[in-house]
N, C-alpha and C positions, 0 to 999 in steps of 0.2 A: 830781851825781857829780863827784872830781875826777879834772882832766888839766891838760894842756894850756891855757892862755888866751892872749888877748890880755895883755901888760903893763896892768900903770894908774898912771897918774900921782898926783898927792900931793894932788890935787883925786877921786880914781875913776875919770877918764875913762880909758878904752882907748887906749894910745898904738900906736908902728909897729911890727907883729912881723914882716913879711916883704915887703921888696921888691927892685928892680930897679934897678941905678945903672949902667948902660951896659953891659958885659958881664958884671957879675956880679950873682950872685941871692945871697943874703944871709938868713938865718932864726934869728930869735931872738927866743920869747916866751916867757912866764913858765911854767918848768914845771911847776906845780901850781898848780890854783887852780877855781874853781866861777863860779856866777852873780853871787857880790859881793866873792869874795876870788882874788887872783893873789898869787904868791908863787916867788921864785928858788928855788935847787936852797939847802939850807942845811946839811947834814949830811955825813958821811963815807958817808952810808948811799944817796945819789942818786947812780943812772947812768944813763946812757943813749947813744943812736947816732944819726946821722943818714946818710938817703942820699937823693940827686936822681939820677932819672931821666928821660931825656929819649926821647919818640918808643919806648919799652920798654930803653932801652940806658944804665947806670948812668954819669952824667960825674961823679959828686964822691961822697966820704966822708967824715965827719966823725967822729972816736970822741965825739964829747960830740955834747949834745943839742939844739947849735947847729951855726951856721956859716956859709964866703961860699962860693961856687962859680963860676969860670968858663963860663961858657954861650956858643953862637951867637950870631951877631945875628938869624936868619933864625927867624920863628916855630915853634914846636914847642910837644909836648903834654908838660906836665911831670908826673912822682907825686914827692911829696917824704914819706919814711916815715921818720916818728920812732920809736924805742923808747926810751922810760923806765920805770923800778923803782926800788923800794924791796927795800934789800939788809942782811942783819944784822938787828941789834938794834933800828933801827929800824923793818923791816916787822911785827918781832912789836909794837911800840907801834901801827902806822899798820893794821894787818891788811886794812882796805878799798881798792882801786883801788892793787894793791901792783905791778902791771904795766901800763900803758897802750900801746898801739902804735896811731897815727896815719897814715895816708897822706891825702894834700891833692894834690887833681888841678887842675890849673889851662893854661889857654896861656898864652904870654907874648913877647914878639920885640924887638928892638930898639927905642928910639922915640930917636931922635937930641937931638930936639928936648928930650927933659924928663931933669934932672939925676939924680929917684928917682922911680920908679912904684912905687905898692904891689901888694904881689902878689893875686891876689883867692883868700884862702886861706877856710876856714871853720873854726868854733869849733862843736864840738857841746851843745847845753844838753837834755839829758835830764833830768827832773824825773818823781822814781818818788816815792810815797807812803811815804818812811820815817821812821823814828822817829830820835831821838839817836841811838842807835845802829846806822845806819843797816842796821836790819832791815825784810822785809815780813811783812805778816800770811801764812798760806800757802791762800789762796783764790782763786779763778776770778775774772777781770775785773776784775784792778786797771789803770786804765790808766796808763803813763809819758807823759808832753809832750814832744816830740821839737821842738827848733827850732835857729835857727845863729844865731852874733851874728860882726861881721867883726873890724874893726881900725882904726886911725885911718887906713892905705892902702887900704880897701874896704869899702863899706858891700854886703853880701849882698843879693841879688834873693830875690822869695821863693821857699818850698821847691816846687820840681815833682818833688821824688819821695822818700821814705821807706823804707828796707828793714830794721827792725830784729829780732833773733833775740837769745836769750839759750840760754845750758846752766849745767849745775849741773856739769863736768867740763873744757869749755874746748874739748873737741874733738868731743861731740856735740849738735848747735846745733836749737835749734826756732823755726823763725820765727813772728814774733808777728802776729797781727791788728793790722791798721793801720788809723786812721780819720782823716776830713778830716775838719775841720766850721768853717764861718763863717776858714776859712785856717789852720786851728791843726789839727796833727797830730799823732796820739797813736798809741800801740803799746797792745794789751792782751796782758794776760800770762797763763799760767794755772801756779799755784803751789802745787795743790792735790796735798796728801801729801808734802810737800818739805820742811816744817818741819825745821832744822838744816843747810841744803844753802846752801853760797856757790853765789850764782849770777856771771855773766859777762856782760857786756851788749855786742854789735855792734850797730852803727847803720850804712846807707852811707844819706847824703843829700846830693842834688842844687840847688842852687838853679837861678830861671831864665835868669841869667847863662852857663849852663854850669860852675861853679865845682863841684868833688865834694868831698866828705870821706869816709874811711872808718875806724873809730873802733874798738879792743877792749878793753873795760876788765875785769879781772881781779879778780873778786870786787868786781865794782861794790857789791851789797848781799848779805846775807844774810836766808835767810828765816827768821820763827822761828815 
């Protein structure tokens, strides 16, 4: 599904999307992109907003879907919430994931000694069972793969916790059956009599590091 990624560099590897150079915190990854493709804003038709919060109390705004922010030095509990869309002519060509909105929980404080810390942010990688065109069939127990990939400043601890829901309206949500198994986490859906209905997919996941993400993507798939 897309959103949000890490950057990649001219080789594929994952470069630096978010960190820490003395008292300012700094976010900018690639805003669109999936499991093998990352890709900049390229159009008249991409928008988006940034905002850090620290401790629940908002210290920075950004109208684009980047930015630096001044911070403490003193540790604190950060949410960092992006919104981006596809606006125009272009979301009737893109009509999938035409809204993303983003928050990344993370702490972070001072560290005198080191020039840039990467922030320990997460990337969500949702992997649902669809077609080119990314439809589902409309039946009971299809499962999604829920997992995080970081960045070239953090590599992700694994998931200790999953909470994923989807709705076909964006404002009435049904949380999905979650399963572990051998450390791979999956949601099961049920889609049965939904046939022609965009669905909407929330994730919030944890790694063991402490690090959150919390994800909404807008007409992630449709069913058919």
């Amino acid at each position: 599904m897309t959103g949000p990624v890490a950057p990649r560099d001219l080789a594929g590897r994952e470069t630096l999307a978010a960190e820490r150079q003395g008292n300012l915190i700094g976010f900018a990854p690639a805003m669109w992109g999936d499991s093998a493709h990352a890709a900049q804003p390229g159009t008249f038709g991409d928008i988006g907003n940034l905002r850090l919060r620290r401790d629940g109390e908002v210290v920075g705004e950004s109208r684009y879907p980047f930015g630096v922010f001044e911070v403490p030095a003193e540790e604190g509990r950060y949410e960092l919430t992006q919104s981006i869309e596809k606006i125009g002519p272009p979301s009737r060509t893109w009509q999938r994931s035409t809204s993303v909105s983003t928050t990344w929980g993370f702490t972070s404080k001072l560290d005198a000694s080191a020039y840039s810390q990467g922030l320990p942010v997460l990337f969500p990688r949702c992997a649902a069972p669809m077609d080119g065109m990314k439809t589902v069939e409309a039946v009971n127990g299809r499962t999604i793969g829920l997992g995080v990939t970081g960045h070239a400043g953090y590599v992700p601890g694994a998931l200790k916790s999953a909470a994923p829901a989807y709705s076909y309206d964006g404002e009435n949500w049904t949380q999905a059956k979650v399963g572990l198994r051998d450390g791979t986490w999956t949601a099961v859906v049920d889609h049965t009599g939904a046939s022609g209905k965009p669905v909407s997919l929330r994730v919030e996941l944890t790694d063991e590091k402490g690090a959150t993400v919390t994800r909404t993507v807008a007409r992630a798939y449709d069913v058919r």
